[in-house]
VODREN-222114 format. One line per field, with one value per residue (C-alpha): residue number from 1; residue in one letter; y, x, z. Coordinates in steps of 0.05 Angstrom, whole numbers, plus 5000, padded with zeros to 4 digits. Layout:
N
seq <- (NUM	...)
type <- (A	...)
py <- (Y	...)
px <- (X	...)
pz <- (Z	...)
This chain:
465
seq <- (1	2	3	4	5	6	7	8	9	10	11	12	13	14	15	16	17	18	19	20	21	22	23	24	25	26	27	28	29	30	31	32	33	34	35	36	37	38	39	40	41	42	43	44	45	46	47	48	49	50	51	52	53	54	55	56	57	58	59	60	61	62	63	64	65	66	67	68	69	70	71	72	73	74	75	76	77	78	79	80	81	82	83	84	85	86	87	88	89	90	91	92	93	94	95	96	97	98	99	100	101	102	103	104	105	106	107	108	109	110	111	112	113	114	115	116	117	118	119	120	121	122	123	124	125	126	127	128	129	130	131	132	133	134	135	136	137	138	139	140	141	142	143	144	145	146	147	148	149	150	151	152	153	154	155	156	157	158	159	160	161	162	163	164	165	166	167	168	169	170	171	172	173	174	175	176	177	178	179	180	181	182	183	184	185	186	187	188	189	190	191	192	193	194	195	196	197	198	199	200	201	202	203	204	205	206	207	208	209	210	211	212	213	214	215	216	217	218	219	220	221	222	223	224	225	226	227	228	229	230	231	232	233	234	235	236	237	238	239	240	241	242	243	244	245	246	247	248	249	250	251	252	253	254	255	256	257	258	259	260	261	262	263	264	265	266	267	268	269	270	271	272	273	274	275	276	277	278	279	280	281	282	283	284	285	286	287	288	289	290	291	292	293	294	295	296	297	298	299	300	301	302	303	304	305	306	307	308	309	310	311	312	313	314	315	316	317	318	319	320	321	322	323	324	325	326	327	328	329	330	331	332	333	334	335	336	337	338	339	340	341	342	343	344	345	346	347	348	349	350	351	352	353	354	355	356	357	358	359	360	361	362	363	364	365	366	367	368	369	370	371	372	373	374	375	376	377	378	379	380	381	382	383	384	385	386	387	388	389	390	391	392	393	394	395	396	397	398	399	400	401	402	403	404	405	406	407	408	409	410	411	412	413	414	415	416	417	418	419	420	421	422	423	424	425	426	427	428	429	430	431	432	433	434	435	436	437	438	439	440	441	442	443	444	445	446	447	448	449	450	451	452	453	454	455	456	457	458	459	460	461	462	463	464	465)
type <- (X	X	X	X	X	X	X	X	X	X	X	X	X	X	X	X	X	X	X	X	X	X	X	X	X	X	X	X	X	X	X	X	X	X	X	X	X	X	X	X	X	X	X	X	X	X	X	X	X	X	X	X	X	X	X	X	X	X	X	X	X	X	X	X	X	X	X	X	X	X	X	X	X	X	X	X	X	X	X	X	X	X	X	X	X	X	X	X	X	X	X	X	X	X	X	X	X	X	X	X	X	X	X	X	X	X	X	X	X	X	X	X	X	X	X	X	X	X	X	X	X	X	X	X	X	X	X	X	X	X	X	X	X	X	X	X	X	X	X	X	X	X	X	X	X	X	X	X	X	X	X	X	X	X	X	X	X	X	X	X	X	X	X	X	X	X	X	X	X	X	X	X	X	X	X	X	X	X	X	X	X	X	X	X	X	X	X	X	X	X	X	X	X	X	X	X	X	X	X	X	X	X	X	X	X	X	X	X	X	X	X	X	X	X	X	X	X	X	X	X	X	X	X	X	X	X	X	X	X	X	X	X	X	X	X	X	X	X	X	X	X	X	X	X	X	X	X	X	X	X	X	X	X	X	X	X	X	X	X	X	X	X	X	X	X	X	X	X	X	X	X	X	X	X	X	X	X	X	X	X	X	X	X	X	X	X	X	X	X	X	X	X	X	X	X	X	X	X	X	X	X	X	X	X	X	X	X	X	X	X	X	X	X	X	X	X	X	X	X	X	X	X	X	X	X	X	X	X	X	X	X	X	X	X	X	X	X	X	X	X	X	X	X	X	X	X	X	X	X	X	X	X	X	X	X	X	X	X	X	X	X	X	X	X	X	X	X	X	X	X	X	X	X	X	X	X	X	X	X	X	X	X	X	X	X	X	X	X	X	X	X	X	X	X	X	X	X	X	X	X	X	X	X	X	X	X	X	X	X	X	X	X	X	X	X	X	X	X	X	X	X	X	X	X	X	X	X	X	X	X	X	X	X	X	X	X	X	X	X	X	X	X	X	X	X	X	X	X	X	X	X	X	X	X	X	X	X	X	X	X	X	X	X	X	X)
py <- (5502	5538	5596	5533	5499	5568	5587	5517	5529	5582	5566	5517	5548	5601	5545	5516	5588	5590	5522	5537	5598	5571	5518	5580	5620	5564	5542	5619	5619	5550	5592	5657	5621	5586	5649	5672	5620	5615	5688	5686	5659	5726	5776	5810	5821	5892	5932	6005	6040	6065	6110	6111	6152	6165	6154	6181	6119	6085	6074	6059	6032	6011	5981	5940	5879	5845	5792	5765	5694	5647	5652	5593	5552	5579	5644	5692	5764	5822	5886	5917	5972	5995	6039	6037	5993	5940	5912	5900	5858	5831	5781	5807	5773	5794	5839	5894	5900	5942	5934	5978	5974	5988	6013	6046	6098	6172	6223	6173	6162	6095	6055	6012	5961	5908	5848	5781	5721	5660	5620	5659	5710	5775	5831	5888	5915	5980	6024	6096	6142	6160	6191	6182	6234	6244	6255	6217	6205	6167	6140	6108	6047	6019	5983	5927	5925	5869	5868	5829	5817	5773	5819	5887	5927	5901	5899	5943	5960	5954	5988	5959	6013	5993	6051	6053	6110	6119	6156	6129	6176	6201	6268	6256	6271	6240	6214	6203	6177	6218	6201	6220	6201	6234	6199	6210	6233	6290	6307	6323	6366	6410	6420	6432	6392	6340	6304	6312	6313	6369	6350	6391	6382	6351	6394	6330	6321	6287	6218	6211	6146	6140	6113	6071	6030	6037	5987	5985	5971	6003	5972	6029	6027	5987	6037	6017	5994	6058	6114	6143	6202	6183	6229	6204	6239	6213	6270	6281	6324	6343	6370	6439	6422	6437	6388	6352	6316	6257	6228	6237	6205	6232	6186	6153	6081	6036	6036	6018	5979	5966	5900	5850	5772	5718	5662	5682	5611	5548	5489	5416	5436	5513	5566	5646	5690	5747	5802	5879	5929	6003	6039	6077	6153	6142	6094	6058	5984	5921	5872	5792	5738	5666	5601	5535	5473	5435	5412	5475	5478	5540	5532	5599	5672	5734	5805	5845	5917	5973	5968	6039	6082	6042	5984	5992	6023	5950	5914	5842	5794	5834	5800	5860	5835	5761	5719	5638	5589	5520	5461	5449	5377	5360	5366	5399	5466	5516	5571	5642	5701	5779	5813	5885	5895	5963	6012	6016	6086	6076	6031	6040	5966	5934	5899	5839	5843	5801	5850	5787	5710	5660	5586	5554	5488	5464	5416	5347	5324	5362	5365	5403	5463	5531	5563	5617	5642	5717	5745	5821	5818	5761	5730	5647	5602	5532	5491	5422	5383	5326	5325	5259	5300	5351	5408	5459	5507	5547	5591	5675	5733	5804	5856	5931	5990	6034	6110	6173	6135	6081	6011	6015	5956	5940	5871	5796	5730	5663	5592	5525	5470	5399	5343	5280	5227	5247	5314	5377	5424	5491	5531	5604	5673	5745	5802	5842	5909	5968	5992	5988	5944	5891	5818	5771	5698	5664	5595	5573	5517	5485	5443	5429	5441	5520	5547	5567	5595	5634	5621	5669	5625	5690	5764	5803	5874	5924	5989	6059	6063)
px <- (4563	4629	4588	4559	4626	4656	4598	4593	4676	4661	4606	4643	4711	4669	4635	4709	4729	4666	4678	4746	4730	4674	4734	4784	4733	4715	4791	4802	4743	4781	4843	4827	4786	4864	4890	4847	4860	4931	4941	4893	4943	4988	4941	4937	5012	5027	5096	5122	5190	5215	5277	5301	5364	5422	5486	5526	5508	5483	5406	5399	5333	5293	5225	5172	5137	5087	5044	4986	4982	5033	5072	5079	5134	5141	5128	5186	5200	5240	5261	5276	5316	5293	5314	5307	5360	5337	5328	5373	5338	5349	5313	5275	5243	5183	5193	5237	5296	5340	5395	5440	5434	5509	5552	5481	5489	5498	5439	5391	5320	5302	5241	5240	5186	5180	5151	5110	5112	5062	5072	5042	5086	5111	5056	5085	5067	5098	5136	5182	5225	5301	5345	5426	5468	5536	5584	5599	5551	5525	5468	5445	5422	5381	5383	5368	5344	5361	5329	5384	5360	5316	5273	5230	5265	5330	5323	5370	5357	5419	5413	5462	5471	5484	5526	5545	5588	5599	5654	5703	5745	5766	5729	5725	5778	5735	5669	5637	5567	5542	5490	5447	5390	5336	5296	5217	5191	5247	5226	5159	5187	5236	5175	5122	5081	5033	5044	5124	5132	5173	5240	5291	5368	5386	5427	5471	5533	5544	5579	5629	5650	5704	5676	5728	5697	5642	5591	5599	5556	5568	5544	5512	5524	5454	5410	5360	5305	5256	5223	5270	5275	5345	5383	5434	5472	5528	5564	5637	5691	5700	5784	5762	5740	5675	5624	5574	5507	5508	5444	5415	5351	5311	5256	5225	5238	5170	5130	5142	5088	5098	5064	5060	5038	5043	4998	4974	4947	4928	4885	4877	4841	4858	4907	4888	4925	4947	4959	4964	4994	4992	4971	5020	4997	5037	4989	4925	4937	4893	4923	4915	4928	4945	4949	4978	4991	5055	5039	5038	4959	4913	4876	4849	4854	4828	4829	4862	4844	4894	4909	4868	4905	4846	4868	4941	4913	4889	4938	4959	4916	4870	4832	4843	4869	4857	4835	4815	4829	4804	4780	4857	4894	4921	4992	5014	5060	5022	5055	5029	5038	5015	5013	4994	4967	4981	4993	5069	5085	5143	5115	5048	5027	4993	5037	5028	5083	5103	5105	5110	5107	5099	5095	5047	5030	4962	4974	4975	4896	4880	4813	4783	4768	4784	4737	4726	4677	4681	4657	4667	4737	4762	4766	4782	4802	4816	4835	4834	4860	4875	4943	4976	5036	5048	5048	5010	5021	5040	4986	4990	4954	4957	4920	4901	4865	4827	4859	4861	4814	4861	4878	4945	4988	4985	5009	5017	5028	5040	5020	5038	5000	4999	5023	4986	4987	4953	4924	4941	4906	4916	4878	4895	4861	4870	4842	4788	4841	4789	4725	4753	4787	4818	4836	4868	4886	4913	4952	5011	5021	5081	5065	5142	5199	5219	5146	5104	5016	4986	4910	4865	4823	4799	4787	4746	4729	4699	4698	4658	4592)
pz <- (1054	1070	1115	1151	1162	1173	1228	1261	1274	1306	1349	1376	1379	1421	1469	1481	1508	1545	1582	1593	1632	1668	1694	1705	1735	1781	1799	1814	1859	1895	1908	1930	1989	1995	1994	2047	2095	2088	2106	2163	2221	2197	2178	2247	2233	2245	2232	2242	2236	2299	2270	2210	2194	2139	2161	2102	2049	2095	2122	2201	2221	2286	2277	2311	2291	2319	2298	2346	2324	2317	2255	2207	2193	2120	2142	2125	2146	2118	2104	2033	2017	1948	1894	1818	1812	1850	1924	1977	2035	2108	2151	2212	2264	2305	2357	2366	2306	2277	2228	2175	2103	2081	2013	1984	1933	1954	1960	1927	1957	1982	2007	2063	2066	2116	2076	2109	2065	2093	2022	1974	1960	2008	2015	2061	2129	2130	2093	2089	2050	2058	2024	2038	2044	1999	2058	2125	2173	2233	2272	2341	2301	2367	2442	2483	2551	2602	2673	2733	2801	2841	2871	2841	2885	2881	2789	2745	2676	2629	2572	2508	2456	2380	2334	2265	2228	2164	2140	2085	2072	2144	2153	2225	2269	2327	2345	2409	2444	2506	2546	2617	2646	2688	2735	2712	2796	2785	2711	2734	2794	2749	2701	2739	2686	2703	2636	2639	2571	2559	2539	2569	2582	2640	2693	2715	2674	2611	2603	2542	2511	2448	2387	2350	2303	2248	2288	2364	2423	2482	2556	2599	2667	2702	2733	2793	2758	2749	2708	2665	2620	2571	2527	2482	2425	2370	2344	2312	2304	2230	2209	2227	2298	2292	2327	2275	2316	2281	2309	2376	2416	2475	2503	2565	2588	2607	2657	2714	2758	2829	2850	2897	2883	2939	2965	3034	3051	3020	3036	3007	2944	2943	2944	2976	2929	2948	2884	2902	2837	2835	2787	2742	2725	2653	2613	2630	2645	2667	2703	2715	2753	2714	2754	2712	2736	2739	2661	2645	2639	2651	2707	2737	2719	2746	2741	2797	2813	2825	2901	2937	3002	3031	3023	3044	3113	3138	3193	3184	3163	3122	3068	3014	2954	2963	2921	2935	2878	2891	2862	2851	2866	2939	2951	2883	2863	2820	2790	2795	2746	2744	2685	2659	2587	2569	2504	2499	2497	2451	2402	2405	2399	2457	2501	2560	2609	2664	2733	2791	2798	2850	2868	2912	2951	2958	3034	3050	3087	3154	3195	3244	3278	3317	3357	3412	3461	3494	3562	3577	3595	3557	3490	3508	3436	3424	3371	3348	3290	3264	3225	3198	3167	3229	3180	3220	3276	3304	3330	3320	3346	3337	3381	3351	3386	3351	3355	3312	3266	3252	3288	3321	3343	3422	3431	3397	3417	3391	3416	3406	3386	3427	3390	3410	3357	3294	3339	3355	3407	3450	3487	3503	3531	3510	3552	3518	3503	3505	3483	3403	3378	3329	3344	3287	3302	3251	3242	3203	3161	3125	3065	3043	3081	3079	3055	3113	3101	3149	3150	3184	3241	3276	3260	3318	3300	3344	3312	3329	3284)
């Protein structure tokens, strides 16, 4: 009877296990699916370390972090500075960063691992080795970039450098940052390299600023906004007066893409965009055009190829490189933006950047018509047009001859138009200029006050065959 009791116990000591791991097994089932979800908004997060120096008993670092989708509220970021004694940590936000881990102990090895929490604890993103060194030191911790100026040809690039030295007990008699620049064109030249990637010194002299305090920033003088080859170096004077390179960077600034975005006309319902970019030999780009509305609102994109030494031979008036956008409202201000989508060079991540914006007017309601008839030694035009709000005219020509296998200017014009009411007319003739030509008519109009269209009403080719 005991054995009975005895086995029945444990039959159904064994079925209690059994159902309580059936219920575990299903709850853990439940929250790794949690899991799952809750790290899928960050899990396209992606890190790497730039630089990472000693400076004495100190760690330096520059690193990169970018996350594709929108980070949660109770998502947290950091660094961690780890040895086996225990962590040290800083915050970090996405983007570029860089920061200095101070008072670590001497010539001990560290890891540095930049950490994402999303809520259920920090898993890391990347992570390195350094070891500090047991005497002074210094690094060139990192830099921001600002760009100032209205204009793409008129931009500067300043360049804000961040320093940090390390040296307690005074072994420097001196330490200084020097820096020079080379512009990429002239890089190329001196090295007779197509890829320009050898790094040599540059033959222009050296710029020297005083370092006085263990962190410092130092403003560099803007430079036209360009291509860029930059050498920097941190180095001291130790009691003996020997010169100690503390820390020193050579690399190229990004690229830079020429473009051009305007809108060349606009109607009631549409906008002609005009969007020209050069290609840069440096890194392979695509580029895009987004339109939004005043809310803010997507409302047409499209691709725009590299502009061709064809297409830059056209006169005025040409159609190359634009684009029509319709089906937008009457009498409203879109905003226009180009942007290239490129592998940075320096971080390696891709990056979207914003290379030219515009605003544009769709007009106010217009009718009617331009139209022309041509004998052999004339070209006669007239137009006629209804137009309430008196936003159009006036009327432009442009006359080209064909010579040397290109059209050359001869001669322009421009006409009024006749106000009468609610219409406006004119009527003008150009002689016929030669056996090949090129004959582009086109006619203004001025939504708002201080932001004039030109539509093209007329293009008359004759070319040889």
């Amino acid at each position: 009877m005991q054995d009975y009791r005895t086995r029945r116990a444990a039959r159904l000591t064994l079925l209690k296990r059994q159902t309580v791991l059936k219920w575990i097994a299903g709850f853990t089932v439940t929250v790794a699916v949690a899991v799952v979800s809750a790290f899928a908004p960050a899990a396209s997060a992606e890190a790497r370390f730039l630089n990472v120096s000693a400076a004495g008993t100190d760690i330096a670092y520059e690193l990169y972090l970018d996350a594709s989708l929108e980070a949660q509220p109770d998502t947290e970021l950091r660094i961690v500075a780890r040895d086996q004694f225990g962590d040290r940590t800083q915050k970090l936000a996405s983007g570029m960063s860089s920061g200095v881990f101070t008072g670590l102990r001497p010539d001990t090895e560290y890891r540095l691992l930049v950490e994402i929490d999303a809520g259920f604890g920090f898993r890391t993103l990347a992570k390195t080795t350094v070891r500090t060194d047991p005497g002074p030191g210094g690094a060139i911790v990192g830099y921001s970039v600002a760009e100032t100026g209205g204009y793409q040809w008129e931009t500067f690039l300043a360049f804000t450098v961040s320093l940090h030295v390390s040296d307690p007990g005074h072994a420097f008699t001196a330490v200084r940052f020097r820096y020079n620049q080379m512009r990429y064109a002239e890089l190329c030249e001196i090295t007779q390299q197509v890829d320009c990637e050898m790094t040599i010194e540059p033959s222009l002299s050296w710029t020297t600023v005083d370092v006085t305090s263990p962190d410092q920033t130092i403003e560099l003088p803007p430079l036209w906004k360009d291509e860029y080859r930059l050498y920097w170096v941190l180095e001291a004077i130790d009691a003996e007066g020997t010169t100690v390179v503390l820390d020193q960077r050579t690399f190229d600034t990004a690229p830079v893409f020429f473009a051009y975005l305007n809108v060349a006309d606009a109607g009631v319902d549409r906008l002609d965009v005009s969007a020209h970019v050069e290609a840069n030999s440096r890194v392979e780009a695509t580029f895009e055009v987004v339109v939004t509305c005043p809310l803010g609102e997507t409302v047409a994109r499209f691709p725009v190829e590299p502009m061709t030494s064809e297409d830059q031979g056209w006169p005025e008036g040409s159609a190359s490189g634009v684009t029509r956008v319709d089906g937008l409202l009457r009498e409203t201000e879109y905003h226009l933006e180009l942007f290239a989508t490129y592998q940075d060079p320096l971080t390696g991540f891709p990056i979207t950047s914003r290379i030219g914006s515009a605003h544009g007017w769709t007009t106010p309601l217009y009718s009617g018509s331009f139209t022309w008839t041509a004998s052999d030694v004339d070209y006669t035009f007239s137009a006629d047009y209804r137009d309430p709000s008196g936003m159009l005219g006036p009327i432009h020509y442009y006359v080209y001859l064909w010579t040397d296998g290109s059209y050359q200017y001869q001669s322009g014009g421009e006409v009024p138009l006749i106000a009468d009411g609610d219409r406006r007319t004119a009527a003008f003739t150009i002689p016929v200029p030669g056996e090949y030509y090129r004959i582009i008519v086109y006619l203004e109009k001025t939504p708002i006050a201080g932001v004039t269209y030109s539509g093209t009403v007329a293009d008359i080719v004759r070319n040889p065959a």
